[in-house]
VEXDREN-2710 file (C-alpha; in Angstrom, 1 decimal):
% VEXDREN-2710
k/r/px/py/pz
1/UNK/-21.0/-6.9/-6.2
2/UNK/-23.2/-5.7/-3.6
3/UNK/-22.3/-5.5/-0.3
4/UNK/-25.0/-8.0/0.9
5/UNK/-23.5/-10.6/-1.8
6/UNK/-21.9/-14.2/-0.8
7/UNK/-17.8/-14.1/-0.6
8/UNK/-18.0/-16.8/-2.7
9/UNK/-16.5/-14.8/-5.7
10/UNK/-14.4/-12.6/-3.4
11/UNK/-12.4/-16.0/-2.7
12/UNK/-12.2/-16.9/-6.3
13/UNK/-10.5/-13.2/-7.0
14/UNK/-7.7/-13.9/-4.5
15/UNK/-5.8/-10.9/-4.9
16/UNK/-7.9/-8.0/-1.9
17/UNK/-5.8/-5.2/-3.6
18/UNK/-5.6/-5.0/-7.7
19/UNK/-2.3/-5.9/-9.2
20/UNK/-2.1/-2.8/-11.6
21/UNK/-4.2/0.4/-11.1
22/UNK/-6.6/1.3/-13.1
23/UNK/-6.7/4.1/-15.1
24/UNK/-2.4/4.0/-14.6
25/UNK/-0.6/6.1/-17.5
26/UNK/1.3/3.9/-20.5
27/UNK/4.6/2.3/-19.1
28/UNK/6.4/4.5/-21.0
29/UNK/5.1/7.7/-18.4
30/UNK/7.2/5.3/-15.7
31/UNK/10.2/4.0/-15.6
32/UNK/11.3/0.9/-13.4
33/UNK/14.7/-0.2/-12.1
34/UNK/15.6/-3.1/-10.0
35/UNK/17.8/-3.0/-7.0
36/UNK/19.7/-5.7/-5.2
37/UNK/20.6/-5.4/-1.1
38/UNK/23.1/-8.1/-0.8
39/UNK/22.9/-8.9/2.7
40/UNK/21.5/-11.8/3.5
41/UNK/18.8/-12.6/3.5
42/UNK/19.5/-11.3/-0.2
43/UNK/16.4/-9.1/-2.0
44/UNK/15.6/-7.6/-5.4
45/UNK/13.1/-5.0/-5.6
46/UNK/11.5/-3.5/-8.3
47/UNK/11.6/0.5/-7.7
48/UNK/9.0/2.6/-10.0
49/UNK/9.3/6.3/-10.6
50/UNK/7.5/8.8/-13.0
51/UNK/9.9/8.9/-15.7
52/UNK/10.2/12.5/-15.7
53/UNK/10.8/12.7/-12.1
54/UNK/14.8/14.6/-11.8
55/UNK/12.7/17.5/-14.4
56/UNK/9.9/18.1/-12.2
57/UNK/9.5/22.1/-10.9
58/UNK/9.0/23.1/-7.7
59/UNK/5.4/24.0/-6.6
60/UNK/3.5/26.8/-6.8
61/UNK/4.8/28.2/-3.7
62/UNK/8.3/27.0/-4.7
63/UNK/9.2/24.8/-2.3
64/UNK/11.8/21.6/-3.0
65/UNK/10.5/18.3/-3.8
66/UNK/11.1/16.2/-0.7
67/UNK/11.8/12.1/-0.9
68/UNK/8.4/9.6/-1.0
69/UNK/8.1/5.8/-0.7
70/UNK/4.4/4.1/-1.2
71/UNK/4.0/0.6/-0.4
72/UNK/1.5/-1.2/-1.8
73/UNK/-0.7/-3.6/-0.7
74/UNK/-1.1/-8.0/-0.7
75/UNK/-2.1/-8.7/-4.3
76/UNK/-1.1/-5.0/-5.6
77/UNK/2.2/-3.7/-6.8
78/UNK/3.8/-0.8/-7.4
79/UNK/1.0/0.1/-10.4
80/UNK/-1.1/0.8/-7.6
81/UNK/0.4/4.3/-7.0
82/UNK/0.5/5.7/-10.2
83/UNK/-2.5/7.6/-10.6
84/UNK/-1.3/9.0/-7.3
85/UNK/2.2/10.0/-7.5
86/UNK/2.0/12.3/-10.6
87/UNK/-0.4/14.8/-9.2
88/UNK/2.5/15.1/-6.1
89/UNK/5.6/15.1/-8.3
90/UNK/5.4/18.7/-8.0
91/UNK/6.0/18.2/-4.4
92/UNK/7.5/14.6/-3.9
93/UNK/10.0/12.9/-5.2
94/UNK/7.9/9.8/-5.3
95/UNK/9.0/6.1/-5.8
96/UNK/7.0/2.9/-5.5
97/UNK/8.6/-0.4/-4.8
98/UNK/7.1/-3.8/-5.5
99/UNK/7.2/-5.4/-2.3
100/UNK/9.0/-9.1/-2.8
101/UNK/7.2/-11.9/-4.5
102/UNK/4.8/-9.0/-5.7
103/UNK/4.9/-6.9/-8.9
104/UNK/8.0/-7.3/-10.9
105/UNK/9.7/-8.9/-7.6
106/UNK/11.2/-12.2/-7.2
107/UNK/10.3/-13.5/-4.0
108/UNK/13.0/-13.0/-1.1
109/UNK/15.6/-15.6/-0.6
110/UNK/14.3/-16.7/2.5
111/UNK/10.5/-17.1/2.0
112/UNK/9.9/-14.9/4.3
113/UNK/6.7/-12.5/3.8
114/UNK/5.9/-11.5/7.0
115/UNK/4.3/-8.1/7.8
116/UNK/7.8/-7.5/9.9
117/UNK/10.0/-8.9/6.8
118/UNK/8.3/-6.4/4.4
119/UNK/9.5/-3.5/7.0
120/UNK/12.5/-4.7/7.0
121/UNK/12.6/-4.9/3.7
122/UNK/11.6/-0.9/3.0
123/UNK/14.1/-0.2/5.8
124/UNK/16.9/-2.0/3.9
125/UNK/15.9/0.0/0.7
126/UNK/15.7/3.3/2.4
127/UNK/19.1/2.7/3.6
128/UNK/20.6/1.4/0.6
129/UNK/19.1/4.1/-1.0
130/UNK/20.1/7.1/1.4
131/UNK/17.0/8.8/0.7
132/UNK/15.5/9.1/4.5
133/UNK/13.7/10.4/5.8
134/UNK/11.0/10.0/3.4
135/UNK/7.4/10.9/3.7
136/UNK/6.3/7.1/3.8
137/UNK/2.1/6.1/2.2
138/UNK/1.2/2.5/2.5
139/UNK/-2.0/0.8/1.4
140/UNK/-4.0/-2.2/3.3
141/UNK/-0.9/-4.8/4.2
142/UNK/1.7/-2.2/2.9
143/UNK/0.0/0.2/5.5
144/UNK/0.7/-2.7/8.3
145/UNK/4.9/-2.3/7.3
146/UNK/5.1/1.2/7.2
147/UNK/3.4/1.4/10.5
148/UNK/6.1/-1.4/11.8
149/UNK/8.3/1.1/9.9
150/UNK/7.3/4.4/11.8
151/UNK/7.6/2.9/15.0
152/UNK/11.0/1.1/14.2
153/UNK/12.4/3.6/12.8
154/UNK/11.2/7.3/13.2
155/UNK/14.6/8.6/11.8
156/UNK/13.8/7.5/8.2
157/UNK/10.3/9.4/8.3
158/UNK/9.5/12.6/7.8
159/UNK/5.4/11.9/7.5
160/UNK/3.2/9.0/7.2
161/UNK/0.0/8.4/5.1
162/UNK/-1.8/5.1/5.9
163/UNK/-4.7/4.3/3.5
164/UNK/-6.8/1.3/4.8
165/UNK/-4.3/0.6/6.7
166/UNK/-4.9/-3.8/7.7
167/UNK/-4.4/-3.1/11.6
168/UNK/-6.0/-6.0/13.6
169/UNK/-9.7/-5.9/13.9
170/UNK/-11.7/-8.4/16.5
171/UNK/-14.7/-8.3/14.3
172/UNK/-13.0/-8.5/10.8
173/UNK/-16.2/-7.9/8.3
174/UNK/-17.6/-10.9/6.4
175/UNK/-16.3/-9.8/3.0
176/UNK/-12.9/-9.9/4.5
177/UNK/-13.1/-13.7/5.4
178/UNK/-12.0/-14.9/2.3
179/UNK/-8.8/-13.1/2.8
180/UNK/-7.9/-14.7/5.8
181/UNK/-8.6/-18.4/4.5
182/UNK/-5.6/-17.5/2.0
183/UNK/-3.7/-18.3/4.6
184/UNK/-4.5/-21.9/5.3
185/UNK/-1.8/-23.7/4.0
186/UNK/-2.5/-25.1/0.5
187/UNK/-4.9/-22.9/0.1
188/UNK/-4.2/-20.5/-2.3
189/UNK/-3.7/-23.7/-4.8
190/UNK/-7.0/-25.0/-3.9
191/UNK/-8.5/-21.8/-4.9
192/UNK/-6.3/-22.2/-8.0
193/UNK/-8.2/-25.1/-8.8
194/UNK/-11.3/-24.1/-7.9
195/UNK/-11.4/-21.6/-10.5
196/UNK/-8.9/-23.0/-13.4
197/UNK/-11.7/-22.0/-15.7
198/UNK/-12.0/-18.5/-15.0
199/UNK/-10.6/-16.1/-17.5
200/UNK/-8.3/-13.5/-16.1
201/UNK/-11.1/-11.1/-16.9
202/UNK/-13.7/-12.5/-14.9
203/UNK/-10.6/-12.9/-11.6
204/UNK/-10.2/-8.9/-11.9
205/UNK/-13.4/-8.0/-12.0
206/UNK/-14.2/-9.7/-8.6
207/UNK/-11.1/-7.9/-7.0
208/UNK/-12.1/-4.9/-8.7
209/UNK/-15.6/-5.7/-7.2
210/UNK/-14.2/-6.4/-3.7
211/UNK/-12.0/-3.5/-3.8
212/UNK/-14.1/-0.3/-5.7
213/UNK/-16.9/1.5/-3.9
214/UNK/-18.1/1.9/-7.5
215/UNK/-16.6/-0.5/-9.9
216/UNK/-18.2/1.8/-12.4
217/UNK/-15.4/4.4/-12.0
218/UNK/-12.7/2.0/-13.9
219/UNK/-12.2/3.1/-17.2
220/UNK/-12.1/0.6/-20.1
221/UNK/-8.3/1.1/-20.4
222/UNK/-7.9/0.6/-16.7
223/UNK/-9.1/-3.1/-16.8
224/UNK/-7.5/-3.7/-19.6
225/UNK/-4.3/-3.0/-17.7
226/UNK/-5.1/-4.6/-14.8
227/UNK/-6.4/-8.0/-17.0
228/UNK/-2.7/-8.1/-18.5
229/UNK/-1.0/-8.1/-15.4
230/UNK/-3.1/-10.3/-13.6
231/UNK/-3.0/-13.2/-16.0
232/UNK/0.9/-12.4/-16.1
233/UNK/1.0/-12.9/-12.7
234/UNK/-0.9/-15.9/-12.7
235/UNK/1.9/-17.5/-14.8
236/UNK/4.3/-17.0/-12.3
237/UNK/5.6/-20.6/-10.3
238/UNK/5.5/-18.6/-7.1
239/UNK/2.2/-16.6/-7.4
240/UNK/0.0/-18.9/-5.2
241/UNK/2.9/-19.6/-2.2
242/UNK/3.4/-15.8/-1.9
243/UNK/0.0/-14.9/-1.9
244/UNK/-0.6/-17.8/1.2
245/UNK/2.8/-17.0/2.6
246/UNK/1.8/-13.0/2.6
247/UNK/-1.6/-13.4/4.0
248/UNK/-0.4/-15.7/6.6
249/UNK/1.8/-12.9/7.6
250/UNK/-0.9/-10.6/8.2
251/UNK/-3.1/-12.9/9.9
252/UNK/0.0/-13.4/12.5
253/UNK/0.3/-9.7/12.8
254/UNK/-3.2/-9.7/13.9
255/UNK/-2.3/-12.3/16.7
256/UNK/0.6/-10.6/17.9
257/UNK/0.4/-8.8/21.5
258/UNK/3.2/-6.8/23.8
259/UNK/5.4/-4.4/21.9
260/UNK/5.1/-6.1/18.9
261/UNK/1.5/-5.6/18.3
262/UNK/0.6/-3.3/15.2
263/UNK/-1.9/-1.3/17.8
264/UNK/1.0/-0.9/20.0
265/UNK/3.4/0.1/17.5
266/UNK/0.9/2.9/16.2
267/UNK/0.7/4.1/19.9
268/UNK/4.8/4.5/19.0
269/UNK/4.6/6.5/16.3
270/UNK/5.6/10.1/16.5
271/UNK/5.9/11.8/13.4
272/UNK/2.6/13.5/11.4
273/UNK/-0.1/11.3/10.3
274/UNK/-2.2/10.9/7.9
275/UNK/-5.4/8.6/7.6
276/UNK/-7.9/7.9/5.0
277/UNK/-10.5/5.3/5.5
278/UNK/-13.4/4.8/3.0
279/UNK/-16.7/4.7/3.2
280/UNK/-17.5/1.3/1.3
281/UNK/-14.3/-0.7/2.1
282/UNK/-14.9/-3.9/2.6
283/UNK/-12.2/-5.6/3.7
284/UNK/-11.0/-2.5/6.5
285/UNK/-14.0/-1.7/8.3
286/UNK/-14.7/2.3/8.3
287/UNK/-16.0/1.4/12.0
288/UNK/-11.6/0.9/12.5
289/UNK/-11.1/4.8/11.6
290/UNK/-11.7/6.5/14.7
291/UNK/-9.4/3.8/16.6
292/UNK/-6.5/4.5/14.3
293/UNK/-7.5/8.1/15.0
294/UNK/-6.9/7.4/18.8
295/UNK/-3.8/5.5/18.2
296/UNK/-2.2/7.3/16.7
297/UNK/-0.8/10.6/18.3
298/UNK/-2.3/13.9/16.5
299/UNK/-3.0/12.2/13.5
300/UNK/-5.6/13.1/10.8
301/UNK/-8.1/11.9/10.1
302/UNK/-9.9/11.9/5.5
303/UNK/-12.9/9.6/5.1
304/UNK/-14.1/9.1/2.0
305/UNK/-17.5/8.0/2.1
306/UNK/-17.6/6.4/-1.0
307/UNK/-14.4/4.6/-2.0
308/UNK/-13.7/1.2/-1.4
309/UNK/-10.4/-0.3/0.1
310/UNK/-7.9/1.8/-2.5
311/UNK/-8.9/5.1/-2.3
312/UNK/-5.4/6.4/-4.3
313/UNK/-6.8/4.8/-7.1
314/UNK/-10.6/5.7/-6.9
315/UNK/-10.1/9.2/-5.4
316/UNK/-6.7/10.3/-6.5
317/UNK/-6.8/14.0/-6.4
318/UNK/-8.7/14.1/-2.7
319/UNK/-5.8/11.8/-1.2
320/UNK/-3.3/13.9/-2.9
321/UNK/-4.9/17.2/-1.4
322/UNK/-4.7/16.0/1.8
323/UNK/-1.2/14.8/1.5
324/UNK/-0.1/17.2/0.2
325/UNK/-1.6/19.8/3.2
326/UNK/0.1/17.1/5.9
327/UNK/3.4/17.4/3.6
328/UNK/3.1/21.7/3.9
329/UNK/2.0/22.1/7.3
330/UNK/5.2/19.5/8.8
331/UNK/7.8/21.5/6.7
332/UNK/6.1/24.8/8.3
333/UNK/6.4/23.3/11.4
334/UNK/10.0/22.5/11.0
335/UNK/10.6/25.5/9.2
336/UNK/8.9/27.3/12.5
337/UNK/11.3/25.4/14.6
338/UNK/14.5/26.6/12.6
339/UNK/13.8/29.8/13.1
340/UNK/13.4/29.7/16.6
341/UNK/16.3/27.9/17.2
342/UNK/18.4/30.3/15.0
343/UNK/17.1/33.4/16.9
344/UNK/17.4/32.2/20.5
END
């Protein structure tokens, strides 16, 4: 799909991130557990590791493997990290979670899918989980909660990657339109509808379309993977509320002002950042790169010229690079700082 095309087939895809990634090893390279936070309002969330994670050395330089958390995106799930996480195991102890209603997650108990619920959500985990602080990568909507995250609470964050992060724009591009209209109520049924003849091939290769700065890069195997899970989720009784319910919630974090806006909660955040804008995303505008830049204290700054709106899955081993040098140079910081302090 060109980027001069009609949304018209954008809309019929309804999912803006993939719900697998492709080119993501064989379920067996992962394992996935599922943990319940009891406190109302009551969650399960799916949590997925490389299955060799506790085994993993130290890197080259031997330094530990410090805690990670990514956070996909609306549509995506926790699949959407695993092309990423194994070239940083050396480095991070990574997990993914499947934020709720996505992925292999029931939906919460409340119905709530706000951008501020799905913070609260990673909070509760990370607490649960005593893992904090992590070094916390989120994707499109999943960037939105980590941000809310960061700024909420800086003590469970040691860094923070945001890839295409959705942060309110006032001139959202045309291709992102479709999106938006998810979150008329009803909607995502209509769409349903609309397009009860297309094959769960044809759906994922419109999001892949949408998503890819060159949908050429997917490997065979990859769509393959990413056909399967989207036609299981399309089986799901809850699959079109979430997805309205979700992308309602990010429309009203667009429209929030005062301290809870996301532009004013970036403006919070203090620990190192990392973002990475591509290129040919067409749903987060490239144009929205050097604001995030400004917004967000010292941060970095990767674009990718040529990826789309998932650049972890098109463009693993650059993201990894540069996460991994925002990952070095904070513990040298701190490490800088220690020694200070221990020779004063």
């Amino acid at each position: 799909m060109s980027s001069t095309e009609s949304p018209d087939t954008a809309t019929a895809a309804a999912l803006p991130v993939p719900p697998a990634g492709p080119g993501a090893p064989d379920a067996a390279d992962e394992a996935v557990d599922w943990v319940a936070l009891a406190t109302p309002p009551r969650l399960t969330l799916a949590v997925r590791t490389p299955a060799a994670r506790s085994d993993a050395p130290a890197d080259a330089a031997g330094r530990g493997r410090e805690p990670a958390l990514y956070v996909h995106g609306l549509g995506g799930s926790s699949r959407n990290w695993s092309a990423l996480m194994p070239l940083l195991a050396d480095r991070l102890d990574g997990e993914a979670i499947d934020l709720p209603g996505f992925g292999e997650s029931p939906p919460p108990e409340d119905g709530n899918h706000s951008v501020s619920a799905q913070a609260r959500a990673v909070v509760r985990y990370l607490d649960a989980a005593e893992r904090g602080p992590v070094h916390l990568i989120g994707n499109s909507m999943g960037g939105a909660a980590a941000t809310r995250v960061a700024a909420m609470r800086p003590d469970l964050i040691r860094t923070l990657t945001l890839i295409s992060p959705a942060l309110p724009e006032l001139r959202p591009q045309r291709t992102a339109v479709p999106t938006a209209l998810l979150a008329v109520p009803g909607a995502g049924r209509l769409f349903g509808r609309l397009t009860r003849d297309w094959t769960p091939e044809q759906r994922t290769r419109e999001v892949l379309a949408l998503c890819y700065g060159d949908p050429a890069r997917i490997t065979s195997e990859g769509f393959e993977s990413a056909v399967e899970e989207y036609a299981r989720r399309l089986e799901l009784p809850y699959f079109w509320e979430v997805m309205e319910r979700s992308a309602r919630g990010v429309v009203g974090a667009y429209t929030l002002g005062g301290q809870q806006g996301l532009w004013r909660q970036a403006e919070r955040v203090l620990v190192p950042t990392l973002l990475v804008y591509g290129g040919r995303d067409r749903l987060v505008s490239i144009r929205m790169a050097r604001r995030a830049a400004a917004a967000f204290r010292g941060s970095r700054l990767l674009t990718l010229p040529e990826a789309g709106h998932v650049a972890m899955m098109e463009y693993p081993e650059a993201v990894a690079r540069a996460v991994r040098e925002l990952v070095d140079s904070t513990a040298a910081a701190r490490s800088d700082v220690s020694s200070g302090a221990g020779g004063s």
